[in-house]
C-alpha positions as CSV (number, residue, x, y, z in Angstrom):
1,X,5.3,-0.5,9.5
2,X,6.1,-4.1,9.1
3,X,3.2,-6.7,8.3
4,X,3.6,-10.5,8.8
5,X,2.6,-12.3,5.6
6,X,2.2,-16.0,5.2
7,X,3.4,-17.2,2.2
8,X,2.5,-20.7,0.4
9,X,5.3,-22.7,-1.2
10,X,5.6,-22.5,-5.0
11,X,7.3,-24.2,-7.4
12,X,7.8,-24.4,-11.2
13,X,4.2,-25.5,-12.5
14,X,2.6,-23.8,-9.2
15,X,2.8,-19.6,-8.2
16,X,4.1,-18.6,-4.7
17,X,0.5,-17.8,-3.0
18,X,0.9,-14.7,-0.4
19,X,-1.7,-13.8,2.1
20,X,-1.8,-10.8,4.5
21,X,-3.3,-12.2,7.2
22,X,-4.0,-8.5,9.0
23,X,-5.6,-7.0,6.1
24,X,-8.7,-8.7,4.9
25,X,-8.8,-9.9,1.5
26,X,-5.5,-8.9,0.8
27,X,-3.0,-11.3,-1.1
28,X,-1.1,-12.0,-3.5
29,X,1.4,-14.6,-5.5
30,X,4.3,-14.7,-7.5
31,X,6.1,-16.9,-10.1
32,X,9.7,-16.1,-9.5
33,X,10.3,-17.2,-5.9
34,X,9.9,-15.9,-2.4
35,X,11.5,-12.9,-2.9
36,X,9.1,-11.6,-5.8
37,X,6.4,-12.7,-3.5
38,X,7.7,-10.2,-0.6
39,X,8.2,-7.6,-3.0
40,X,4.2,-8.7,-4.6
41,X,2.9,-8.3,-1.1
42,X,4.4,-4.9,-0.1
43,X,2.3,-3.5,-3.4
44,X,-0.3,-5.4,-2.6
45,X,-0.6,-4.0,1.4
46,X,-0.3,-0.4,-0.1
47,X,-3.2,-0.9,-2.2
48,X,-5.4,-2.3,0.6
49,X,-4.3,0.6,2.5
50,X,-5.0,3.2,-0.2
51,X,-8.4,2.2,-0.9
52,X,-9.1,1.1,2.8
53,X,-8.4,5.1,3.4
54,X,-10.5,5.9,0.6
55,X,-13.7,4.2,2.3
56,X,-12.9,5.3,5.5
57,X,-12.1,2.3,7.1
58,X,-9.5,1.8,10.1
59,X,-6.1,-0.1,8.5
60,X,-5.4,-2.7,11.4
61,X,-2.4,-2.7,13.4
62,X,0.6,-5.5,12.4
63,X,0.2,-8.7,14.4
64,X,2.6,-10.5,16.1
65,X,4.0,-13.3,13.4
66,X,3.9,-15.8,16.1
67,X,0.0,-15.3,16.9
68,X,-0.4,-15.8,13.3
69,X,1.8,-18.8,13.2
70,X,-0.4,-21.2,15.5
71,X,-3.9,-20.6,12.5
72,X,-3.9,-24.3,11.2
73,X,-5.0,-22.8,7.6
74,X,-1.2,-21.4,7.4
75,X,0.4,-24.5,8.6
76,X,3.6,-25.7,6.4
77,X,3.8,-22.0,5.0
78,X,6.8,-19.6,5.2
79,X,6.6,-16.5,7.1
80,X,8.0,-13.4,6.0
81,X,7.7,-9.4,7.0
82,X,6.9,-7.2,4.0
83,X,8.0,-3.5,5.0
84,X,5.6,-0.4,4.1
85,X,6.1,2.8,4.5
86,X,4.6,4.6,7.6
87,X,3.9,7.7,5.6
88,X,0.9,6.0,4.0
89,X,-0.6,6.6,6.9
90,X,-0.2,9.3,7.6
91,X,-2.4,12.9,7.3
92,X,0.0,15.0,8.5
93,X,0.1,18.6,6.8
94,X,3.6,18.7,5.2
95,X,4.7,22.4,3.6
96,X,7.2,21.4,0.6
97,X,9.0,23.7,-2.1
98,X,8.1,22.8,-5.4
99,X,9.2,24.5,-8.9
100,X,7.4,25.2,-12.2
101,X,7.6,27.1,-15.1
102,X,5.6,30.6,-14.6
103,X,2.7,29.0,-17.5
104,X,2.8,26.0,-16.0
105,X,2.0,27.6,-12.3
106,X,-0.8,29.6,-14.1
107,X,-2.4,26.9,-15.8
108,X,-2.3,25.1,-12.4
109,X,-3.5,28.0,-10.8
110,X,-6.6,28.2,-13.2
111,X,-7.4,25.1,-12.9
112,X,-7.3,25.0,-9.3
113,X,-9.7,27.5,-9.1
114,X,-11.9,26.6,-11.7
115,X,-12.4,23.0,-9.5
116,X,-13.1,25.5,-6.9
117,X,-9.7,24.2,-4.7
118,X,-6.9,26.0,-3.6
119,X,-3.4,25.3,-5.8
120,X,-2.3,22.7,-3.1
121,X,-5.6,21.1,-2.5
122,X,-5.6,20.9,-6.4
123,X,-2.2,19.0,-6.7
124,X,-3.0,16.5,-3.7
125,X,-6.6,16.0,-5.8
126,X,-4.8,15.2,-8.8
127,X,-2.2,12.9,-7.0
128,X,-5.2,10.9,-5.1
129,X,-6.7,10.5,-8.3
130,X,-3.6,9.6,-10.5
């Protein structure tokens, strides 16, 4: 999934300001130059994502950079595509083949069911939560 971000010219006294214009409250900056400010904004979009899942919100769909281009409030600013992975998106069940030490799959085990979740709903849990 590619997102159009609108970022604002920088320079050595002043940070590279990046905005998301899609994702509602979600920017960014950087000190270092456009391409730390692509790199900035791809974290940033995942976290907007991650906790706009959390809430239960809907994560809009990318827009068109050239829509986004005509907004006088992003005039003189460079525009640039920041890359996220589709799979954030994404609730598909996934089976996977994982390997642990016997005590280590035990102690997973018991504490699975001690949270009252089953072994894989306890690892997702734990990954969510991380």
């Amino acid at each position: 999934m590619k997102y159009p971000i609108a970022i604002e010219i920088g320079s050595l006294k002043k940070s590279w300001g990046v905005v998301v214009p899609d994702l509602p409250g979600c920017f960014s900056a950087a000190d270092s130059g456009i391409d730390e400010a692509i790199e900035n904004a791809k974290e940033a979009i995942e976290l907007w994502i991650e906790v706009a899942l959390e809430k239960g919100m809907e994560v809009p769909k990318p827009s068109l950079i050239t829509d986004l281009q005509k907004k006088k409030e992003f005039k003189g600013w460079i525009w640039a595509v920041a890359e996220i992975d589709p799979a954030l998106l994404s609730d598909e069940i996934e089976r996977i083949n994982i390997t642990l030490p016997k005590r280590v799959l035990s102690r997973l085990d018991a504490k699975a069911k001690k949270a009252g979740e089953t072994r894989s709903g306890f690892i997702a849990h734990l990954a969510l939560c991380a």
